[in-house]
N, CA, C and O atoms as a CHARMM CRD file, in Angstrom:
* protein
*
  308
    1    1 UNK  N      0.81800  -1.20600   0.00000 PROA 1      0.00000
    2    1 UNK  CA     0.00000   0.00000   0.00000 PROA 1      0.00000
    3    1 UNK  C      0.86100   1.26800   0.00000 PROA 1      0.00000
    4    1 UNK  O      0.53800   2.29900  -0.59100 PROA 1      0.00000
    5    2 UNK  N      1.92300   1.11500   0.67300 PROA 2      0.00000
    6    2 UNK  CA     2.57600   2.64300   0.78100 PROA 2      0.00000
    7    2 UNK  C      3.48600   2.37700  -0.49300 PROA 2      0.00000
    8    2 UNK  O      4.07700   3.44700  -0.35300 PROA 2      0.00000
    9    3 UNK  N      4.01100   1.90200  -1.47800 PROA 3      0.00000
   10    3 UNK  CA     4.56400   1.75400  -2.51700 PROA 3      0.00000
   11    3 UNK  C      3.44800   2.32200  -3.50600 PROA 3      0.00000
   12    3 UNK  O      3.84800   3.28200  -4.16500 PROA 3      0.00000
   13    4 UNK  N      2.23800   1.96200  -3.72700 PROA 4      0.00000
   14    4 UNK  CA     1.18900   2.52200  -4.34800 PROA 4      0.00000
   15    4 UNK  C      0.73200   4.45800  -4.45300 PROA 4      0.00000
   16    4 UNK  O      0.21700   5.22600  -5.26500 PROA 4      0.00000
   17    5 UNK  N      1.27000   4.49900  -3.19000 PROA 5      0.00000
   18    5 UNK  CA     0.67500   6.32300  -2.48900 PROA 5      0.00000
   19    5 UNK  C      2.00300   7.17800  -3.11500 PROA 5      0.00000
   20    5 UNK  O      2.15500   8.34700  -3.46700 PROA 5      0.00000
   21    6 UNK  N      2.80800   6.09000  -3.07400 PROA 6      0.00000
   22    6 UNK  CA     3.99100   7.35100  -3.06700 PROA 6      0.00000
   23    6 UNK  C      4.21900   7.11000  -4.70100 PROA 6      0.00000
   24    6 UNK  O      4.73700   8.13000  -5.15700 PROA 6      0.00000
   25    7 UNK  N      4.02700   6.19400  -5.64400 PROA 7      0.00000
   26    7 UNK  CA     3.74700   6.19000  -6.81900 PROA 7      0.00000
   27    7 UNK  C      2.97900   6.94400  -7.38500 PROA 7      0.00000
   28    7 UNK  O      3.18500   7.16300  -8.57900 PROA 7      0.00000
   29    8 UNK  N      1.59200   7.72600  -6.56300 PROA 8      0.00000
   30    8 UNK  CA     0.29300   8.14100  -7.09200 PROA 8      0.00000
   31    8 UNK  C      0.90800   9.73000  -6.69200 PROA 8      0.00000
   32    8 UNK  O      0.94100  10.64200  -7.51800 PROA 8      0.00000
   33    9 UNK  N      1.35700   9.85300  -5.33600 PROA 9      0.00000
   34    9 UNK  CA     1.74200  11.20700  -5.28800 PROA 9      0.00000
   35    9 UNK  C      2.87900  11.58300  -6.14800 PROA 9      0.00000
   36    9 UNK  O      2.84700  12.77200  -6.46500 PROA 9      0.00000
   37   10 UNK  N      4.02800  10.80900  -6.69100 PROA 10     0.00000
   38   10 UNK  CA     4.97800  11.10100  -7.77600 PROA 10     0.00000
   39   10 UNK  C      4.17600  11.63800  -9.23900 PROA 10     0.00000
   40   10 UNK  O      4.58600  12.46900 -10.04900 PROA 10     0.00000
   41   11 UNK  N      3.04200  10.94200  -9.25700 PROA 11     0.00000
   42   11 UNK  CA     2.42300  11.05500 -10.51600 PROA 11     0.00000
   43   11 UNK  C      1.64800  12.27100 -10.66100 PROA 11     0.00000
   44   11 UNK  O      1.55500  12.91900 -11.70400 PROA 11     0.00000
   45   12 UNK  N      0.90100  12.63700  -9.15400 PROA 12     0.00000
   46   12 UNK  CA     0.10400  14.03900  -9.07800 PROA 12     0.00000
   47   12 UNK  C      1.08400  15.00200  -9.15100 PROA 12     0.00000
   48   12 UNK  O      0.82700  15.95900  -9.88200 PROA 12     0.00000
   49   13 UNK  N      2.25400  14.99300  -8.51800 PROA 13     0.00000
   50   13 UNK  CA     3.27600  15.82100  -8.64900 PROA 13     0.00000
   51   13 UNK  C      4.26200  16.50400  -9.78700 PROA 13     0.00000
   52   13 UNK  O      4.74600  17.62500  -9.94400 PROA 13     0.00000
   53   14 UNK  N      4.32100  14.96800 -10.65700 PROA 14     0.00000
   54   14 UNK  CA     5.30900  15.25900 -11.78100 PROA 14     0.00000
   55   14 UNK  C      4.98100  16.38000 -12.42200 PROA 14     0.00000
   56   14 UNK  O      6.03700  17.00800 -12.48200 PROA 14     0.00000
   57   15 UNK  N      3.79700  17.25800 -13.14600 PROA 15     0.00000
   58   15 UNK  CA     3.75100  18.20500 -13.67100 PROA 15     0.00000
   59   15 UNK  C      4.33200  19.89200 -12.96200 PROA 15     0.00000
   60   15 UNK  O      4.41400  21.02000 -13.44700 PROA 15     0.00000
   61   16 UNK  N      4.63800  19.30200 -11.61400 PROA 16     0.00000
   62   16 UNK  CA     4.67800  20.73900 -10.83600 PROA 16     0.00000
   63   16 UNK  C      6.28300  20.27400 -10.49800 PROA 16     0.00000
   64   16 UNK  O      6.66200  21.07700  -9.64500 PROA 16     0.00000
   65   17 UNK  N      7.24900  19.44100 -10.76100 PROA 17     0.00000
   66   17 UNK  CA     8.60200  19.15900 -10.32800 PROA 17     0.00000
   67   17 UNK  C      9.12800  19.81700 -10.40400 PROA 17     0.00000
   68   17 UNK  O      9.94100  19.78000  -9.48000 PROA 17     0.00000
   69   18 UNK  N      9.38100  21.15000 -11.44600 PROA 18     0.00000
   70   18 UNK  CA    10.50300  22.22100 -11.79500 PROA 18     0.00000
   71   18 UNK  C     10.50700  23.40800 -10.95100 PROA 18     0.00000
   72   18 UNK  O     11.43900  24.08100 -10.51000 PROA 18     0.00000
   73   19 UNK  N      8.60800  23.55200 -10.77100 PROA 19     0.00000
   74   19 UNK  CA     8.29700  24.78800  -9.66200 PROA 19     0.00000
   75   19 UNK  C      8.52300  24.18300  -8.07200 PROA 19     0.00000
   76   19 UNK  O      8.47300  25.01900  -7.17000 PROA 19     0.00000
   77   20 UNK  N      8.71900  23.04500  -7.78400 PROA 20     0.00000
   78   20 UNK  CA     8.55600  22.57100  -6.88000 PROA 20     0.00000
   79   20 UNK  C     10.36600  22.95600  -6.18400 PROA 20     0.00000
   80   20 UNK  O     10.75600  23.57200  -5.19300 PROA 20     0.00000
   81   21 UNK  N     11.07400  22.22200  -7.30800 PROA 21     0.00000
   82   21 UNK  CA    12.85800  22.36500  -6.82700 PROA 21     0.00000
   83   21 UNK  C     13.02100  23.66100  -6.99200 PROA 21     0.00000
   84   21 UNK  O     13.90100  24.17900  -6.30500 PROA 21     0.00000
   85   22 UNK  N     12.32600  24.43200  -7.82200 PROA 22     0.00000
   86   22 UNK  CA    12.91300  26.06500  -8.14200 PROA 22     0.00000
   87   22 UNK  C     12.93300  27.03600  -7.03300 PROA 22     0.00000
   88   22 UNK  O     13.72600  27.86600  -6.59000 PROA 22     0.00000
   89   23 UNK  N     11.52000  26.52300  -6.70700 PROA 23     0.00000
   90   23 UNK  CA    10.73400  27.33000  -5.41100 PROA 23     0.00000
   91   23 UNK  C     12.09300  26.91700  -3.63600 PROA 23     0.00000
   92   23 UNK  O     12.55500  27.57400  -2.70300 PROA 23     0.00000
   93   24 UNK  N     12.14300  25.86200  -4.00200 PROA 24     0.00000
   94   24 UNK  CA    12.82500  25.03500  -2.75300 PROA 24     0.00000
   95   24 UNK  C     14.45400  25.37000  -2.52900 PROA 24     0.00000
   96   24 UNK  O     15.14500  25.28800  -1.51400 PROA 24     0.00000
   97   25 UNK  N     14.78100  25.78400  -3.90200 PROA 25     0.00000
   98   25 UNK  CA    15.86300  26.07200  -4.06100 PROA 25     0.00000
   99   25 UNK  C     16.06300  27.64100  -3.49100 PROA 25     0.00000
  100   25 UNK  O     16.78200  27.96300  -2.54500 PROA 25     0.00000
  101   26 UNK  N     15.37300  28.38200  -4.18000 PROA 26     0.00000
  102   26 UNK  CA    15.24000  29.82500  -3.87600 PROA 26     0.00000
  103   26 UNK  C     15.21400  30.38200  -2.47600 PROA 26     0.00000
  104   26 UNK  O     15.81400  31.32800  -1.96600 PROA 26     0.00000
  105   27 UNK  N     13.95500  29.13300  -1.79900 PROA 27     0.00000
  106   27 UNK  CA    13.92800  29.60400  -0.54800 PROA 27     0.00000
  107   27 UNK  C     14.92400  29.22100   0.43100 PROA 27     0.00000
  108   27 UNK  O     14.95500  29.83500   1.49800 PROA 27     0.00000
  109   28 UNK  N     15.88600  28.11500   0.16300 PROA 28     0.00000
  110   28 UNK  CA    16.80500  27.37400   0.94200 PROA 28     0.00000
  111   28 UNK  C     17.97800  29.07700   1.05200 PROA 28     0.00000
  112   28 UNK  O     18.41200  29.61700   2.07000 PROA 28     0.00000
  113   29 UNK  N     18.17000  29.49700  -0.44600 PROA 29     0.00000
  114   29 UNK  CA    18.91000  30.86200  -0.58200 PROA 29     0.00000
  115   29 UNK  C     18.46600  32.46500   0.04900 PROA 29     0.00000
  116   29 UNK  O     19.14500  33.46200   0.29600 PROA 29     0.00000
  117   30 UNK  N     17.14200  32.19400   0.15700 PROA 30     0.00000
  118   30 UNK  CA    16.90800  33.25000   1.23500 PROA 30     0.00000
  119   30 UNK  C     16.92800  33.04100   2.58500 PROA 30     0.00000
  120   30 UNK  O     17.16000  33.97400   3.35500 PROA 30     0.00000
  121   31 UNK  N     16.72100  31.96900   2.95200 PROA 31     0.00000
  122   31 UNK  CA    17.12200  31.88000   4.10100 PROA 31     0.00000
  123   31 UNK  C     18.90900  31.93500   4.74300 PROA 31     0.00000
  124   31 UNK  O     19.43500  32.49100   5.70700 PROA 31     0.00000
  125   32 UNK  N     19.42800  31.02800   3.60200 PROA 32     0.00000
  126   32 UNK  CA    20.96900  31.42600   4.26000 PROA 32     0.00000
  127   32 UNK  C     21.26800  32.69000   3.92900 PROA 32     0.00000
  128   32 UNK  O     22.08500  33.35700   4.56500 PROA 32     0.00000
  129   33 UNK  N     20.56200  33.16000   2.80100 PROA 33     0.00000
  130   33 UNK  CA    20.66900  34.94400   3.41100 PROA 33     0.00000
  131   33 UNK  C     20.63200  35.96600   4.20800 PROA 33     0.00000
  132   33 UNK  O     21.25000  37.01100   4.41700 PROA 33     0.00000
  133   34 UNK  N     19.50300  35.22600   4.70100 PROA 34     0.00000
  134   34 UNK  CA    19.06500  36.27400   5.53300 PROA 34     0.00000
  135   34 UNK  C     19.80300  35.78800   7.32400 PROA 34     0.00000
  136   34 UNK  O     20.03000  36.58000   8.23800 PROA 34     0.00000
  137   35 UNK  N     20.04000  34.15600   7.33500 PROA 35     0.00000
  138   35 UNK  CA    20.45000  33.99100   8.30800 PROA 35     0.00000
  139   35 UNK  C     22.12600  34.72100   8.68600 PROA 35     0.00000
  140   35 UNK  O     22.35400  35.69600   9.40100 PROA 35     0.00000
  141   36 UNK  N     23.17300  33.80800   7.88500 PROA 36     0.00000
  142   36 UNK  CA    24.19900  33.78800   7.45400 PROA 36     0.00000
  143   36 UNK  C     24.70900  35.16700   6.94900 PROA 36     0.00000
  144   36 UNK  O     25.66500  35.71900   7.49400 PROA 36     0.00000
  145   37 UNK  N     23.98600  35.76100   5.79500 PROA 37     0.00000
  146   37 UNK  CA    24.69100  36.39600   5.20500 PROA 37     0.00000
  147   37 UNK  C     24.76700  37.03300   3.98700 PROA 37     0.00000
  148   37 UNK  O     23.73900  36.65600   3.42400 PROA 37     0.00000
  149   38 UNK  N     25.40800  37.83900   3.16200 PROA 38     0.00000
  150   38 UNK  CA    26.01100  37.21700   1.90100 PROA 38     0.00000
  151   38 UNK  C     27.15200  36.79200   1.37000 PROA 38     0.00000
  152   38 UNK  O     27.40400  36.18600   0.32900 PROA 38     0.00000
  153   39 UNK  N     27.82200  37.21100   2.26400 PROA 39     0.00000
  154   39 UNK  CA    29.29500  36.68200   1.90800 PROA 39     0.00000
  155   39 UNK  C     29.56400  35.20900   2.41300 PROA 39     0.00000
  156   39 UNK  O     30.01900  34.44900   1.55800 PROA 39     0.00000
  157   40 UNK  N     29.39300  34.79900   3.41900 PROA 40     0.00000
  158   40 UNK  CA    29.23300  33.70500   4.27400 PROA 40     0.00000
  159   40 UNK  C     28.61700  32.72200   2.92100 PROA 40     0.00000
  160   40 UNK  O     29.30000  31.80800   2.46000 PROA 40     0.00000
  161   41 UNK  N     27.64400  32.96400   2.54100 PROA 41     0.00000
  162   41 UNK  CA    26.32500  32.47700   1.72700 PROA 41     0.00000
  163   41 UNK  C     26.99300  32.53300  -0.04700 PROA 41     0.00000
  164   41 UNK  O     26.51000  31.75400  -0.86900 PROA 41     0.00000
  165   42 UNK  N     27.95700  33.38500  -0.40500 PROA 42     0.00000
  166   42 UNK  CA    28.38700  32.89300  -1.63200 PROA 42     0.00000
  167   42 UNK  C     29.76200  32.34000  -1.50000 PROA 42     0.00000
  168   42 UNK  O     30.27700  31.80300  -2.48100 PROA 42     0.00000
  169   43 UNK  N     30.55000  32.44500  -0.10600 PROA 43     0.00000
  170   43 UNK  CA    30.87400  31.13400   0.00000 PROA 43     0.00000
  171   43 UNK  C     30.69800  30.05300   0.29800 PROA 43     0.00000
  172   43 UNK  O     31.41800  29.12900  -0.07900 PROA 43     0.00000
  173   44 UNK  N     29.75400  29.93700   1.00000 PROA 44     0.00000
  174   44 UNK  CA    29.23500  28.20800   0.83300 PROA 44     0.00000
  175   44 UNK  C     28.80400  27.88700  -0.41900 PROA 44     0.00000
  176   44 UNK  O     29.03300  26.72800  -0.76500 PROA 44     0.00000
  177   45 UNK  N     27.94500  28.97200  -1.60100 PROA 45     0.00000
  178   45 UNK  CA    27.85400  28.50900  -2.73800 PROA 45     0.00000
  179   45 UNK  C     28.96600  28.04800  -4.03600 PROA 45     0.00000
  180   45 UNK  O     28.84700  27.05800  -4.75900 PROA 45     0.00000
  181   46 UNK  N     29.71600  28.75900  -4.06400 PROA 46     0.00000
  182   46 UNK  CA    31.34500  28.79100  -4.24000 PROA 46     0.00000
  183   46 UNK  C     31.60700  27.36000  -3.93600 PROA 46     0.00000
  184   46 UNK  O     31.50300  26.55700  -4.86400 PROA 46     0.00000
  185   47 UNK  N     31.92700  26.95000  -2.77400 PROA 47     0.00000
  186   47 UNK  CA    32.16300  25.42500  -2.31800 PROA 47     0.00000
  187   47 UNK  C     31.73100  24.42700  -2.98200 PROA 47     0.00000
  188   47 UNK  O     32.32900  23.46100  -3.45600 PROA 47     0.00000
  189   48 UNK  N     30.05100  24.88000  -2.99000 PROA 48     0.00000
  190   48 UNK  CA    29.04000  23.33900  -3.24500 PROA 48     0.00000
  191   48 UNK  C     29.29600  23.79000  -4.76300 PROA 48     0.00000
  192   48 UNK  O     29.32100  22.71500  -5.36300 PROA 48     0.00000
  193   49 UNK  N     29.47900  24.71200  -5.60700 PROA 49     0.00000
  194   49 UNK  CA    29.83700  24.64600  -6.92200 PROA 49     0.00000
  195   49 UNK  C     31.03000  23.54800  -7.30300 PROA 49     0.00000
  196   49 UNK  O     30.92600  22.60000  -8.08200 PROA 49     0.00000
  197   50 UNK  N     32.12800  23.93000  -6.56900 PROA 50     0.00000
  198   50 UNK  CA    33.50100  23.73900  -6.58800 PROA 50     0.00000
  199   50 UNK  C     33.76500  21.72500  -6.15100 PROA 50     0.00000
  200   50 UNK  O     34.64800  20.88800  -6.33600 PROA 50     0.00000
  201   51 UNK  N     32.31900  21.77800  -5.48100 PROA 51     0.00000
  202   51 UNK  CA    32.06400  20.00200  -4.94800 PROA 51     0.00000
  203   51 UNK  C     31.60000  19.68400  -6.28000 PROA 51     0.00000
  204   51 UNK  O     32.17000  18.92600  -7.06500 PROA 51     0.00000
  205   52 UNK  N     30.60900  20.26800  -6.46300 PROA 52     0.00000
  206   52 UNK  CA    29.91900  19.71500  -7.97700 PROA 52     0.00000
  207   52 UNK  C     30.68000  18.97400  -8.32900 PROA 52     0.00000
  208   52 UNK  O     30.92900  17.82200  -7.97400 PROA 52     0.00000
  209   53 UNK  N     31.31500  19.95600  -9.45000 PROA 53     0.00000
  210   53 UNK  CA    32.57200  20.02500 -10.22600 PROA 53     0.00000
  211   53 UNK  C     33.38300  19.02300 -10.15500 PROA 53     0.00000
  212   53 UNK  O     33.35200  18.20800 -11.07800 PROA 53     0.00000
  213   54 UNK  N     34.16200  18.86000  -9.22500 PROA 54     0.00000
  214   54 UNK  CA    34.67600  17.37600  -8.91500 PROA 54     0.00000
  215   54 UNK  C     34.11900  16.46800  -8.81300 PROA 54     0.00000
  216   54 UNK  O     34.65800  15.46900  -9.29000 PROA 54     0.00000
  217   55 UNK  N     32.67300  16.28800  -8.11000 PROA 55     0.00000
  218   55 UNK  CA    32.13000  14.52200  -8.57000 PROA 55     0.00000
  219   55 UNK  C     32.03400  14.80400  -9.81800 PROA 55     0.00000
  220   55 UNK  O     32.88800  14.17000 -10.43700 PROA 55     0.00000
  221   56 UNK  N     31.15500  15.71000 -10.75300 PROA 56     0.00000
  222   56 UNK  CA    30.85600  15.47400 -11.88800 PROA 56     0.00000
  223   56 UNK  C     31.78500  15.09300 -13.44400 PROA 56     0.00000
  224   56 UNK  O     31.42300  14.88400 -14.60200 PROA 56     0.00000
  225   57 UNK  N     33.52200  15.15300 -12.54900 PROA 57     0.00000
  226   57 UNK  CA    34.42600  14.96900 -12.94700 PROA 57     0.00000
  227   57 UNK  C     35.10200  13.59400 -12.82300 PROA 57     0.00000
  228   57 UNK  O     35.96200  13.16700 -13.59400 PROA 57     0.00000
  229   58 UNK  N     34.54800  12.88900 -11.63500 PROA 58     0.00000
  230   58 UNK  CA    34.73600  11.91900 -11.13900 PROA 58     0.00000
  231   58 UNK  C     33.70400  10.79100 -11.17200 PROA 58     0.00000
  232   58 UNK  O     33.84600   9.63400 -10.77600 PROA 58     0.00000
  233   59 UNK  N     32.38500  11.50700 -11.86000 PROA 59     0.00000
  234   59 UNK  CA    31.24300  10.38800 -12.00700 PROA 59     0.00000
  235   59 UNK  C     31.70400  10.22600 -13.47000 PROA 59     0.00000
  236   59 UNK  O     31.88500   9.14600 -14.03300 PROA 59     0.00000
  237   60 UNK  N     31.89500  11.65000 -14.09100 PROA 60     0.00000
  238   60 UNK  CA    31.85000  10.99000 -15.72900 PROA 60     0.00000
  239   60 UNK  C     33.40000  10.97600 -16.39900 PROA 60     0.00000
  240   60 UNK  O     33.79500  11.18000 -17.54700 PROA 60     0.00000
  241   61 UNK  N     33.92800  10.71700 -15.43800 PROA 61     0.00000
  242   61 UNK  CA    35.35100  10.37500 -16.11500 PROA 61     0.00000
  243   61 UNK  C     36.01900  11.23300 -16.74400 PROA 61     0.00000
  244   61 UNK  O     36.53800  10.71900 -17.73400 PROA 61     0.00000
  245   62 UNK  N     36.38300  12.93100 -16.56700 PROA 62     0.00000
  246   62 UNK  CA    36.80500  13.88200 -17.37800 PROA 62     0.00000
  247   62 UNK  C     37.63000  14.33600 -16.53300 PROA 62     0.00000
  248   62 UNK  O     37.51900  14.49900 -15.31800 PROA 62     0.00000
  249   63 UNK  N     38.77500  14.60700 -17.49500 PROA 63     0.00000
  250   63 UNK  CA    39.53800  15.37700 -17.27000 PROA 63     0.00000
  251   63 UNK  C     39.30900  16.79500 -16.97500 PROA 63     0.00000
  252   63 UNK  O     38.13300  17.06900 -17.21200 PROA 63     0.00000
  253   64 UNK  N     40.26400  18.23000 -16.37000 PROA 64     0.00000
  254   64 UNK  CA    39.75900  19.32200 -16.12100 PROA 64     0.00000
  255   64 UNK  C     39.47400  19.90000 -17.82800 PROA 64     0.00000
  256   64 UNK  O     38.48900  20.61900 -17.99800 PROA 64     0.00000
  257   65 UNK  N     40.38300  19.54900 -19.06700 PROA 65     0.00000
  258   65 UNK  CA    39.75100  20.11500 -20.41600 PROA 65     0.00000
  259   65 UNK  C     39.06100  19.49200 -21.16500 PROA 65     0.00000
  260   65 UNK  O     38.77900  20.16600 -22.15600 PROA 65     0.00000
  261   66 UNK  N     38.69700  18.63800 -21.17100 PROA 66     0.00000
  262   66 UNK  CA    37.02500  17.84000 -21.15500 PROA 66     0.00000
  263   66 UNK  C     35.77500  18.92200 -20.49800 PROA 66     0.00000
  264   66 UNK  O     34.77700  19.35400 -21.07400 PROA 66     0.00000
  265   67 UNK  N     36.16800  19.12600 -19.32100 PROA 67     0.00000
  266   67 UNK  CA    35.06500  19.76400 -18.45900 PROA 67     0.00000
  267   67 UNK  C     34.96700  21.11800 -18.91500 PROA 67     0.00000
  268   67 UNK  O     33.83100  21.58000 -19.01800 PROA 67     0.00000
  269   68 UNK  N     36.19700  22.02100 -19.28300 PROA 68     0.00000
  270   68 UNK  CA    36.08600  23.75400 -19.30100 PROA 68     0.00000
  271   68 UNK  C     35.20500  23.43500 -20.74800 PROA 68     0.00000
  272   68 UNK  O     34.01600  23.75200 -20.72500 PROA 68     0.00000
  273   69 UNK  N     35.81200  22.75200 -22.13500 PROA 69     0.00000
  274   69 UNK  CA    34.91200  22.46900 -23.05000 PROA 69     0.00000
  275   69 UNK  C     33.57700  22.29800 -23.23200 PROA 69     0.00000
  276   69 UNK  O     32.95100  22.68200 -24.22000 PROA 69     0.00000
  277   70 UNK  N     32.89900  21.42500 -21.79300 PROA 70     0.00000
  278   70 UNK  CA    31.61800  21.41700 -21.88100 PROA 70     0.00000
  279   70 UNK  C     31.15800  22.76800 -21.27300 PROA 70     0.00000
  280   70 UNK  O     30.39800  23.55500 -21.83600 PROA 70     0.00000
  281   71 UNK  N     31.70800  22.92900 -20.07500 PROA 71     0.00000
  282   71 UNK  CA    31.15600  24.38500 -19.82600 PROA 71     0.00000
  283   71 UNK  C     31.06800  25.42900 -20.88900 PROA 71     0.00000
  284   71 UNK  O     30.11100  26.20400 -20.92400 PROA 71     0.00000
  285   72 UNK  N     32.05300  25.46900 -21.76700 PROA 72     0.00000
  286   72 UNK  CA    32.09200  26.65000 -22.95200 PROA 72     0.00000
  287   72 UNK  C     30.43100  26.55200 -23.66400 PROA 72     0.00000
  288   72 UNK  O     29.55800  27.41800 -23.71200 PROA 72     0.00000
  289   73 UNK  N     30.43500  24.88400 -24.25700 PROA 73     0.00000
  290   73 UNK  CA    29.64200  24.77400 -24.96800 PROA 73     0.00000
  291   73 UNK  C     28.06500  25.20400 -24.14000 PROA 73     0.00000
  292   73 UNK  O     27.04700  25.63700 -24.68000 PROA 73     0.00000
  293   74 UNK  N     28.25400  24.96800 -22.96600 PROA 74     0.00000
  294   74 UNK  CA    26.86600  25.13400 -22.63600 PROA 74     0.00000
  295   74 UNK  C     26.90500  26.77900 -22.13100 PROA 74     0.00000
  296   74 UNK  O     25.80100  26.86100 -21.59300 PROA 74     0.00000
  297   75 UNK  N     27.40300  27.84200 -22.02500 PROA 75     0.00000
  298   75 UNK  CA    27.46300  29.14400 -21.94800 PROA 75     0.00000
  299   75 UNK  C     27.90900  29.73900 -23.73300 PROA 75     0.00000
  300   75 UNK  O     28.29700  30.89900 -23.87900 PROA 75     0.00000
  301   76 UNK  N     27.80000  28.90700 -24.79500 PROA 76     0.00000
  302   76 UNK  CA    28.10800  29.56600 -26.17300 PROA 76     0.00000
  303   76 UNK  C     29.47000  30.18500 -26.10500 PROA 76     0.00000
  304   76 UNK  O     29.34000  31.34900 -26.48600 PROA 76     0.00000
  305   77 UNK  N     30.26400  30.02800 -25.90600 PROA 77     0.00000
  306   77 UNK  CA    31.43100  30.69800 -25.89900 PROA 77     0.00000
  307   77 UNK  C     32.35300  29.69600 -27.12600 PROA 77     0.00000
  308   77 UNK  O     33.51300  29.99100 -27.41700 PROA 77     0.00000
């Protein structure tokens, strides 16, 4: 039964997923704003960028000019 609910609520949900993380995201950033900071607050963002970056280097197997390449391509440069 609870495999069923949480299938049915994934399904009522899926159309609202983008406003759902956007919204969640935004507010997670006003709050360490307003708690923290902004400087405090774009360095912790700075960091969790800088974490990214390395798993996503380390999940998909790239080197650092593999990676600046994709970044180019996805900013048009």
């Amino acid at each position: 039964m609870k495999q069923e609910q949480k299938e049915r609520w994934v399904e009522l949900l899926k159309p609202y997923r983008f406003r759902i993380i956007w919204t969640t995201l935004f507010f997670l950033l006003a709050l360490l704003l307003l708690l923290i900071g902004l400087g405090k607050t774009l360095v912790l963002l700075i960091f969790a960028a800088v974490g990214y970056t390395i798993g996503k280097m380390r999940d998909e197997d790239l080197d650092f000019y593999s990676l600046v390449d994709s970044l180019r391509s996805m900013i048009g440069i």
